[in-house]
C-alpha positions as CSV (number, residue, x, y, z in Angstrom):
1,X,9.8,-15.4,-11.6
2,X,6.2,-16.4,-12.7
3,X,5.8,-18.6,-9.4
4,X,7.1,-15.6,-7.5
5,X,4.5,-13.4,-9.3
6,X,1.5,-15.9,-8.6
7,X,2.6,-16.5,-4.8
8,X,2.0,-12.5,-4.7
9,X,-1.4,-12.9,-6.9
10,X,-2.5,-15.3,-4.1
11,X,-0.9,-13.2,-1.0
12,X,-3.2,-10.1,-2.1
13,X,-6.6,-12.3,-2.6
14,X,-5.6,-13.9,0.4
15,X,-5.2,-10.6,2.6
16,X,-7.5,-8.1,1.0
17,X,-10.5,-10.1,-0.2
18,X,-12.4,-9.8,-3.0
19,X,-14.0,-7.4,-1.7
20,X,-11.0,-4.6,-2.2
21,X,-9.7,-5.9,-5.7
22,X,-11.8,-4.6,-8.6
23,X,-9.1,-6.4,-10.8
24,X,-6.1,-8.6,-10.7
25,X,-3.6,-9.2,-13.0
26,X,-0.4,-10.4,-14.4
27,X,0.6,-9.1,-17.5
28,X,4.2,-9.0,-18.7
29,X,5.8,-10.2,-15.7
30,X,4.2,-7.3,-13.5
31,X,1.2,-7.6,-11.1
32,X,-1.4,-5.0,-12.0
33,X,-3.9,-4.4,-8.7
34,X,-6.8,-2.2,-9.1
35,X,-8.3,-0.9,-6.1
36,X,-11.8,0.9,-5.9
37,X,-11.2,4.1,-4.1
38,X,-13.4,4.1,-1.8
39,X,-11.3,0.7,-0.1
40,X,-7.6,2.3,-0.7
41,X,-6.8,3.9,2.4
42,X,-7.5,0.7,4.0
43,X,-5.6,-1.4,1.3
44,X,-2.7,1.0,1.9
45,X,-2.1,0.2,5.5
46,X,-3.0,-3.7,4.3
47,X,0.2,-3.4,1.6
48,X,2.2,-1.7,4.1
49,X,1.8,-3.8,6.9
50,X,0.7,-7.3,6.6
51,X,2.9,-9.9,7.0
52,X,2.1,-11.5,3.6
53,X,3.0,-8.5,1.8
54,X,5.5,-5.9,3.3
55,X,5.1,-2.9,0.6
56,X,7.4,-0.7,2.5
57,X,8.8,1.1,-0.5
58,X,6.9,3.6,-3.0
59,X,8.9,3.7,-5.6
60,X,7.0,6.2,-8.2
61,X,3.1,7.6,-8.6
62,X,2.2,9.6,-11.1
63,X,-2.0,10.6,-12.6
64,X,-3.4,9.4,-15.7
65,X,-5.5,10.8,-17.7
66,X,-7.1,7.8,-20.0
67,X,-9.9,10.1,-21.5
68,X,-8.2,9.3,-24.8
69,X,-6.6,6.3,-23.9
70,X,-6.9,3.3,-27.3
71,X,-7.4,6.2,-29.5
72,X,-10.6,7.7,-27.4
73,X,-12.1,3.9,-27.0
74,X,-12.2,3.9,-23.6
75,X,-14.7,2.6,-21.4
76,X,-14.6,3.5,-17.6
77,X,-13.5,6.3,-15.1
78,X,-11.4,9.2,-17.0
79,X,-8.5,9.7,-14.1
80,X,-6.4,7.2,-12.1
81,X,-3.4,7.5,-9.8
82,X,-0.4,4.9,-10.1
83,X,1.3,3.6,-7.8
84,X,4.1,1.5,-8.2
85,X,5.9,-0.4,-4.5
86,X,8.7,-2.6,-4.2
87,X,9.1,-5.3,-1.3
88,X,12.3,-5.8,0.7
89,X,11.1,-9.0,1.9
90,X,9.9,-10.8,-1.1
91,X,11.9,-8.8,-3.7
92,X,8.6,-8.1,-5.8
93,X,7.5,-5.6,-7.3
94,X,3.7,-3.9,-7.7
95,X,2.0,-1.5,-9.3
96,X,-2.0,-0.4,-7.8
97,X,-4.4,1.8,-10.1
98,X,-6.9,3.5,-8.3
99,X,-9.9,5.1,-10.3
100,X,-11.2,8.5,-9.5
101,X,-14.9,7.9,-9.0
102,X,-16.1,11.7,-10.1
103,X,-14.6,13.0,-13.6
104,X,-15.4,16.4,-13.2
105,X,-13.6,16.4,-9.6
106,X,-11.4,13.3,-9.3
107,X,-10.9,12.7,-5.1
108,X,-8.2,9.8,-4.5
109,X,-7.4,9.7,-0.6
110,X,-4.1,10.6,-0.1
111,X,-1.3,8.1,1.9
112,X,1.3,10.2,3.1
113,X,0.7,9.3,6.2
114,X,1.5,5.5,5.0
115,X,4.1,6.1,2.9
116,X,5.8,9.8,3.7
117,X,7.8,9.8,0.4
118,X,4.4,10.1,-1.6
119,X,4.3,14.0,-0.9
120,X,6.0,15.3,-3.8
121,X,4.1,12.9,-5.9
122,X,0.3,13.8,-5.0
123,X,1.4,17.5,-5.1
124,X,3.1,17.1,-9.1
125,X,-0.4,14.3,-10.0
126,X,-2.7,17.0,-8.5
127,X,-0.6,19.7,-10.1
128,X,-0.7,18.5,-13.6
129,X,-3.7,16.7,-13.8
130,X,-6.1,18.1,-11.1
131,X,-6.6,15.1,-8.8
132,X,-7.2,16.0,-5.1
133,X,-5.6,14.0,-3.0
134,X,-8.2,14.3,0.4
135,X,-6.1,14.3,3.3
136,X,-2.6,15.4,2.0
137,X,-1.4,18.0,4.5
138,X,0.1,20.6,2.2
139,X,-1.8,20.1,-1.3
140,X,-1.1,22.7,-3.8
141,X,1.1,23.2,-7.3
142,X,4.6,22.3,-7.3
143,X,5.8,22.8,-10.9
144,X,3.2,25.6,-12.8
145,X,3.1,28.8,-11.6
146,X,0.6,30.0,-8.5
147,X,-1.5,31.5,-10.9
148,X,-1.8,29.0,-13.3
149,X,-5.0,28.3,-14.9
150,X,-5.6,24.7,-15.6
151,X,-3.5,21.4,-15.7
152,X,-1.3,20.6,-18.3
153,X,-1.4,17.2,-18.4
154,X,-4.7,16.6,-19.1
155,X,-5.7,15.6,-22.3
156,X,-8.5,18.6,-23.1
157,X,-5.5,21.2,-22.0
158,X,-4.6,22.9,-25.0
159,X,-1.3,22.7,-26.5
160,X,-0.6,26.6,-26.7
161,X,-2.1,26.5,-23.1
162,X,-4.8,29.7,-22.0
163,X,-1.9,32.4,-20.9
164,X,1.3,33.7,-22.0
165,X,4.2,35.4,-19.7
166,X,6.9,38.0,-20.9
167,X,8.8,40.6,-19.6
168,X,7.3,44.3,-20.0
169,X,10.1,46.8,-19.9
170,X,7.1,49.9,-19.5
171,X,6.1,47.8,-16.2
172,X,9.2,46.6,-15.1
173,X,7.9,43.7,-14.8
174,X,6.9,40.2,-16.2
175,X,2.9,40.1,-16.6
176,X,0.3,37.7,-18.1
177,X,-1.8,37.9,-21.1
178,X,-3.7,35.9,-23.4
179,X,-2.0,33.6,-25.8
180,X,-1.2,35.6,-29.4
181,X,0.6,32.3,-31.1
182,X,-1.1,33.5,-34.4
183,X,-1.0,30.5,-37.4
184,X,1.6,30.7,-40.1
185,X,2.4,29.4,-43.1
186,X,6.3,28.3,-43.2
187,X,7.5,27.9,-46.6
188,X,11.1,26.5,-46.4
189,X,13.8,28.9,-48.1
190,X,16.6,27.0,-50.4
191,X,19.5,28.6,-50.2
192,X,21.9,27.9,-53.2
193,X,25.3,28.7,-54.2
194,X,26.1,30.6,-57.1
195,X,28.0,27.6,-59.2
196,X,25.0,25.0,-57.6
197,X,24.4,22.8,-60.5
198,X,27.8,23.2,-62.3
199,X,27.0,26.2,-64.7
């Protein structure tokens, strides 16, 4: 396995360069590429294509949010899509980080056109965590509500979230409103039988 691993290591400096790794690396038994984002569409078609490497399966990509990532010591950009590929040829597997460059508006170029099976997987990352995916021919939320404000997933989102939905019978209909989770103090209740203790 690890001379299968290295083989890959060298395939990827070999075809991309150093020019389009910011990092490479082998950690517990899994290649970790990082690819500056301004080089991944390019690197894409590289992975896909190139007779060293032969990427033709996505298997998962999801968004990360690392603002708090080793307990709020890290050091870096704040949001990163994951990719993780497979290769028929080779049988290896790899996984790509690319960083957002902007924080306050993470951009990753989108490769649906490389790998068609990405779709539903930009649409959920940009859902959840509010990365635009430039180039993505049908960006917009796939598991919140249209009119929901915010992404979940990131780490500032707060837990009770900004709006609530019910069902208002007046109305006849469900509405939005702000969030009136008020605190509480919850005391447990014991419950005892009459003969508890043997009296």
């Amino acid at each position: 396995m690890a001379n299968k691993l290295e083989t890959l290591m060298d395939s990827l400096r070999t075809v991309l360069g150093e020019a389009k790794i910011a990092s490479l690396k082998n950690a517990l038994d899994e290649v970790t590429l990082e690819v500056p984002a301004s080089e991944w569409s390019e690197v894409a078609l590289l992975l896909r294509d190139d007779a060293l490497l032969q990427f033709e399966q996505l298997i998962d990509a999801c968004g990360v949010d690392y603002s708090t990532y080793k307990d709020g010591v890290w050091e870096g950009a704040r949001f990163a899509t994951v990719y993780h590929f497979l290769s028929y040829k080779y049988n290896v597997r790899l996984r790509v980080r690319v960083f957002s460059i902007d924080d306050a508006f993470p951009v990753v170029n989108s490769v649906v056109d490389v790998w068609p099976a990405i779709n539903w997987f930009e649409r959920e990352s940009f859902d959840l965590y509010g990365i635009i995916y430039q180039g993505h021919p049908d960006l917009r939320r796939l598991l919140t509500d249209y009119g929901f404000v915010g992404h979940p997933f990131r780490k500032d989102f707060p837990l009770s979230g900004f709006v609530e939905m019910r069902y208002d019978a007046e109305q006849a209909r469900v509405i939005y409103q702000p969030v009136t989770i008020e605190p509480r103090e919850i005391t447990p209740r014991i419950i005892r039988e009459e003969n508890y203790g043997g009296s």
